[in-house]
N, C-alpha and C positions, 0 to 999 in steps of 0.2 A: 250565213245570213246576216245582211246588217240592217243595223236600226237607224233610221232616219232620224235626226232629233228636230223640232219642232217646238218652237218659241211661241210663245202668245204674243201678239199684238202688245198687250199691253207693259210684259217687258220687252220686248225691241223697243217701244218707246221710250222706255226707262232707260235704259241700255245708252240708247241714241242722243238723250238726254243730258247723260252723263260724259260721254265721248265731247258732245260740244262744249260742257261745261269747263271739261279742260280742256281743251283747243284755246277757246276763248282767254283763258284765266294764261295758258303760255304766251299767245298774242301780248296779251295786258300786260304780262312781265319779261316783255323781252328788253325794257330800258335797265333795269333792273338785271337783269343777267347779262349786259353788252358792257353796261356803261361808259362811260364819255369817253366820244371820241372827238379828234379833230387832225384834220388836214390844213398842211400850209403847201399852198398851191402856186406859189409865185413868192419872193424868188427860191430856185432852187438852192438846195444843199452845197455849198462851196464854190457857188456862180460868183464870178469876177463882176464888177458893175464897175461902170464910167463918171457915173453920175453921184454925187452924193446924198440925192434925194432918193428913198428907193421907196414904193409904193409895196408894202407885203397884202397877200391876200391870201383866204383861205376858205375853206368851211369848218362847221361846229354841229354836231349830234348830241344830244344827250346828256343836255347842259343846265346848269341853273347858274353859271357864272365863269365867267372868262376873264381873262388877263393878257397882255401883250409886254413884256418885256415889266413886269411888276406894275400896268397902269390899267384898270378894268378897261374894256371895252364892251361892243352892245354888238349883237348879229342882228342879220334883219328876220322875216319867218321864213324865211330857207334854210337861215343858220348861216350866211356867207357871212364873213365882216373881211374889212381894207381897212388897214392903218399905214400913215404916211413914216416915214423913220430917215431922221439924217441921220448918215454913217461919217465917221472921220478916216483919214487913211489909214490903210492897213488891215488886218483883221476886224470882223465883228461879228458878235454872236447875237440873237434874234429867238427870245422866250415866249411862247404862248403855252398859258395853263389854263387848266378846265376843271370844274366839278362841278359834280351831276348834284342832286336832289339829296342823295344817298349818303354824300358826304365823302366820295369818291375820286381823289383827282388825279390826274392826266399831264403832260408836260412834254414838250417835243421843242429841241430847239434849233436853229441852222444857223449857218456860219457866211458869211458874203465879203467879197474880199473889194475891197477900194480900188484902183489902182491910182 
């Protein structure tokens, strides 16, 4: 024989209550558990370029302040930003840093070659 078990109303609501309460509160700390990120989306990693003007772009997540090669830059509310960069020939390397709110930071760099 088994026994059915049977909840009151008023704890399911409680219950339910508390289920959202964390749902919510992980939503609210997911910047906080990810932390900053950023893509550089143009140019690629070890791409050759012609030109000595290179236009880099990227996006930014989860930021309270960015850098480009050691000089702040600004995103727009999507988080994209474009900075312009003369290269001289030969190798060059290409820094964007990031930190979050947190005190968090982040750093990805790439390399473009002159020809």
């Amino acid at each position: 024989m088994t026994k059915i078990m049977v909840i009151k109303p008023k704890y399911a609501l409680l219950i339910a209550f508390f289920v959202l309460l964390a749902s919510y509160s992980l939503y609210q700390a997911r910047a906080l558990l990810v932390g900053p990120q950023i893509w550089i989306e143009s140019p690629k990693d070890g791409q050759v370029v012609e030109s000595p003007l290179v236009v880099a772009t990227g996006r930014a997540k989860n930021i309270a302040w960015i850098s480009f090669n050691d000089r702040q830059i600004f995103t727009d509310e999507k988080g994209a930003w474009s900075e312009k960069l003369l290269v001289s020939p030969g190798l060059s390397i290409m820094t964007v840093k990031a930190r979050d709110r947190f005190g968090r930071e982040i750093e990805k760099s790439i390399q473009i070659v002159l020809k």
